[in-house]
Every structure is written in C-alpha cells, then in structure tokens.
C-alpha positions as a printed NumPy array, in Angstrom:
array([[  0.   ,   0.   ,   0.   ],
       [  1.125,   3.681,  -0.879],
       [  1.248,   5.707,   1.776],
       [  0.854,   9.549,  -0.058],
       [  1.525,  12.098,   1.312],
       [ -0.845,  15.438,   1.3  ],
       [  0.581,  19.154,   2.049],
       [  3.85 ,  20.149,   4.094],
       [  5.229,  19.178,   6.572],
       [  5.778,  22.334,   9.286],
       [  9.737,  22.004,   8.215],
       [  9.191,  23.126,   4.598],
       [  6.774,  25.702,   5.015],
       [  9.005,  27.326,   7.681],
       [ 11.985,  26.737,   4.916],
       [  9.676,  28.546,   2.221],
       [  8.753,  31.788,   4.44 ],
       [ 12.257,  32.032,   5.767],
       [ 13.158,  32.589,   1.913],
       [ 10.803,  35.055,   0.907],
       [ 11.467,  36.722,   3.93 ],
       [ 15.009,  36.972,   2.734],
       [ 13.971,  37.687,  -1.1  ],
       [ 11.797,  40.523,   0.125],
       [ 14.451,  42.509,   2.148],
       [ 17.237,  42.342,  -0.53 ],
       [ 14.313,  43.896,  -2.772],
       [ 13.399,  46.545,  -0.069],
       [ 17.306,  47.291,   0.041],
       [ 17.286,  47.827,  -3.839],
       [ 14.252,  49.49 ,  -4.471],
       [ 15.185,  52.153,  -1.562],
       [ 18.158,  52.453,  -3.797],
       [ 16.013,  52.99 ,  -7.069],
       [ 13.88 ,  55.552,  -5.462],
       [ 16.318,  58.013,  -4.716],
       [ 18.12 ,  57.759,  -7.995],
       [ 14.699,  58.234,  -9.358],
       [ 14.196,  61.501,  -7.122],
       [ 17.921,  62.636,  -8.563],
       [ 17.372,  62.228, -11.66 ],
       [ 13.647,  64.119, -11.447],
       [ 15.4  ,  66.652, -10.335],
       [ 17.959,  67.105, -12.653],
       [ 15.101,  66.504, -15.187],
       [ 13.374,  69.172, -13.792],
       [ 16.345,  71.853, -13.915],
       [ 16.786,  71.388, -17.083],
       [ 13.249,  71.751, -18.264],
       [ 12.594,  74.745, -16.547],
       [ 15.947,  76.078, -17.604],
       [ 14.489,  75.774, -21.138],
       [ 11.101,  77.361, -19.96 ],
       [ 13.802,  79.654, -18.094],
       [ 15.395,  80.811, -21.762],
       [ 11.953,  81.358, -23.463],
       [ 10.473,  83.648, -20.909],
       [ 13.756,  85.336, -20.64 ],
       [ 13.494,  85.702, -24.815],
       [ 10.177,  87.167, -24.903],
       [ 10.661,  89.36 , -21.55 ],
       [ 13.831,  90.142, -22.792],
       [ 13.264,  94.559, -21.866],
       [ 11.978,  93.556, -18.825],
       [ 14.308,  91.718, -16.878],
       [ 17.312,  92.302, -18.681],
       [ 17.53 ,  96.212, -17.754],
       [ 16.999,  95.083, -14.18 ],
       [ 13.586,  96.196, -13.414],
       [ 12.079,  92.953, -12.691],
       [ 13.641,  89.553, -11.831],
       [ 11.014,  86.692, -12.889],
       [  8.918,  84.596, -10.414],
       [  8.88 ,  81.057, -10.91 ],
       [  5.785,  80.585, -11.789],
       [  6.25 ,  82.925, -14.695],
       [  8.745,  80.558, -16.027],
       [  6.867,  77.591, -15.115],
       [  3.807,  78.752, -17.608],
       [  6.286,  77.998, -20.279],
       [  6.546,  74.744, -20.007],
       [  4.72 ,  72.45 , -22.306],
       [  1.336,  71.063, -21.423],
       [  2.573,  67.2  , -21.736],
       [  5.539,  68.156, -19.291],
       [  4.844,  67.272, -15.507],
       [  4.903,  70.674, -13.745],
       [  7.226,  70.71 , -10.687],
       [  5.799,  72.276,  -7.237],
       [  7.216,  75.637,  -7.491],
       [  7.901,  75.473,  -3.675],
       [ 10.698,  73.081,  -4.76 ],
       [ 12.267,  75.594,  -7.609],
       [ 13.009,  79.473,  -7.754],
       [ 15.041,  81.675,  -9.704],
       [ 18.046,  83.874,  -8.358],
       [ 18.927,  86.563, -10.804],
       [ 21.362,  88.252,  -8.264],
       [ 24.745,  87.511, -10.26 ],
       [ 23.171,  85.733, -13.46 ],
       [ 20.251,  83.786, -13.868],
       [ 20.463,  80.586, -11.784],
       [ 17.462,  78.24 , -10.985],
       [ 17.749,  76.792,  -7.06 ],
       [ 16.441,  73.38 ,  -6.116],
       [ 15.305,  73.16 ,  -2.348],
       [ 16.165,  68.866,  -1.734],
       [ 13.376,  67.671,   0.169],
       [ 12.301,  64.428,   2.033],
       [ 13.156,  62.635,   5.11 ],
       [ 16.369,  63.161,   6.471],
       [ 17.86 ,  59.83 ,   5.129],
       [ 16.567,  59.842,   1.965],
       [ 17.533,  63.79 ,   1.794],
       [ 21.023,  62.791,   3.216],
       [ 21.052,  59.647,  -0.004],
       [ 19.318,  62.115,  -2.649],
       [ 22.784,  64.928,  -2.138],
       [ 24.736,  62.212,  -2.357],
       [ 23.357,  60.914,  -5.662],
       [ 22.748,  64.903,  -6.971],
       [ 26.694,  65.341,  -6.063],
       [ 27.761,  62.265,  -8.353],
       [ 25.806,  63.799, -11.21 ],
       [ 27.088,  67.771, -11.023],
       [ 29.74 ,  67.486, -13.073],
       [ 27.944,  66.235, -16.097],
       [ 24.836,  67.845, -15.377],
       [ 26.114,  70.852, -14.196],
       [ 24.915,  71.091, -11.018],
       [ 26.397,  74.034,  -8.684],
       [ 27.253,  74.813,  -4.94 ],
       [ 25.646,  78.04 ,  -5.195],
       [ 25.308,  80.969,  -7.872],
       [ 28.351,  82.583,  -8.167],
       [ 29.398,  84.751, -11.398],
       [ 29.219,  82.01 , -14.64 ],
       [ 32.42 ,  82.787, -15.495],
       [ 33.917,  78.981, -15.27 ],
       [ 34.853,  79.469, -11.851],
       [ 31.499,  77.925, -10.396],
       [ 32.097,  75.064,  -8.145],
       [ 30.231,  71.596,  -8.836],
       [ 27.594,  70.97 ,  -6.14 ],
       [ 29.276,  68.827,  -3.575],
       [ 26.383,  67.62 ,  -1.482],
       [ 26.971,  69.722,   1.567],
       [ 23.846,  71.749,   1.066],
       [ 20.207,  71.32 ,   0.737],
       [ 19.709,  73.412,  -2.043],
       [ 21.232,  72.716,  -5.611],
       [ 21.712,  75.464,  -8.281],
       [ 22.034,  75.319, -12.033],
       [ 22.788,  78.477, -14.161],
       [ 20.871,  79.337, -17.387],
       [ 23.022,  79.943, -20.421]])
C-alpha cells in the first residue's frame, strides 16, 4: 500500500517563508536604492526643463528683466513649459537673478533619503552641471558637492 503524502510538513513551510522573507528585504534594500536615484534624476530633469522654460520667458521678456527692473517669479517661467511636461511644485524651484540667472532646487524628504538624494545629486554635477551656489558664470562655479540642501544650475 502507498502511503501519499498530502501538504507540508511544518519544516518546509518554515523553509519557504524564511526565503521570501530573505527575497523581500534584498528587494526593499534595492528598491530604496532605485527611489532616490529616481528623485535625482527628477530633479535634474526638472532643472533642465525649466531652464528651457527659463530661456523662453527670458526671450520674450527680454526689456523687462534684462535692464533690471524685474527679476522673474517662478511661476512665470513655469507657464512655459509644455502642457505634456509634468509641472514641478514651485515650492521646490526658484530663480536667483542676483549675479546671473540661476534656478535653485530646495532637496526635500526625510532626512535619510535627503542625506542619499545629495549624495546621488553630487555624483551627477559634473555632467549635469549642477552648482554649490550661484556665483558669477564665469567657469569658476564650483560643482555641487552635497553639503547643502539646495542645488543650483545656471541658465546659459
């Protein structure tokens, strides 16, 4: 007579949770990862869209704020961005026009993911040309080094 068996035994299914247990915080560990790289790179994303927005309102306001009279607000900037584009919260993003034209990022979050977000933003300046602060444009602007919670990038 065959004696079958039916279901697991306590062994197994303690073996079975014990591995997806283990599966599921190396994928917490990763996708912790992937969501601050994702934030990064949004913000980046975002600099550079508004810095085109930045150029066209600057174009057809050119009297205006180049004599000085007038420095824009970011939400005049942000009405030239395209319809299909995701509009940033302008909280986030604002425009210093003190020695040039440089758009500010505020870096918010929870203080870990802040903390992981700079560091992330500070491997990118170079090639996205991310700054410390808004000095002069003249080539002597320092890369943003993640010491700060506020990133700048300068419109050309």
């Amino acid at each position: 007579m065959k004696n079958k068996r039916k279901g697991f035994t306590l062994v197994e299914l303690l073996i079975v949770i014990v591995v997806i247990g283990i599966l599921s915080a190396m994928m917490m560990l990763s996708s912790t990862e992937a969501v601050t790289s994702a934030k990064a790179s949004n913000i980046v994303s975002n600099l550079r869209n508004l810095k085109t927005a930045a150029l066209a309102c600057y174009t057809d306001s050119m009297d205006t704020y180049s004599s000085g009279k007038a420095s824009p607000d970011i939400k005049a900037i942000f009405k030239y961005l395209g319809s299909g584009k995701a509009i940033p919260e302008s909280k986030d993003y604002g425009v210093d026009t003190t020695k040039g034209w440089y758009l500010k990022c505020t870096i918010t979050g929870t203080g870990s993911e802040i903390t992981q977000i700079k560091n992330k933003l500070k491997g990118r300046a170079k090639s996205s040309g991310l700054l410390k602060n808004a000095t002069a444009g003249d080539g002597t602007d320092e890369p943003y080094d993640g010491s700060e919670n506020v990133v700048y990038y300068f419109v050309r």
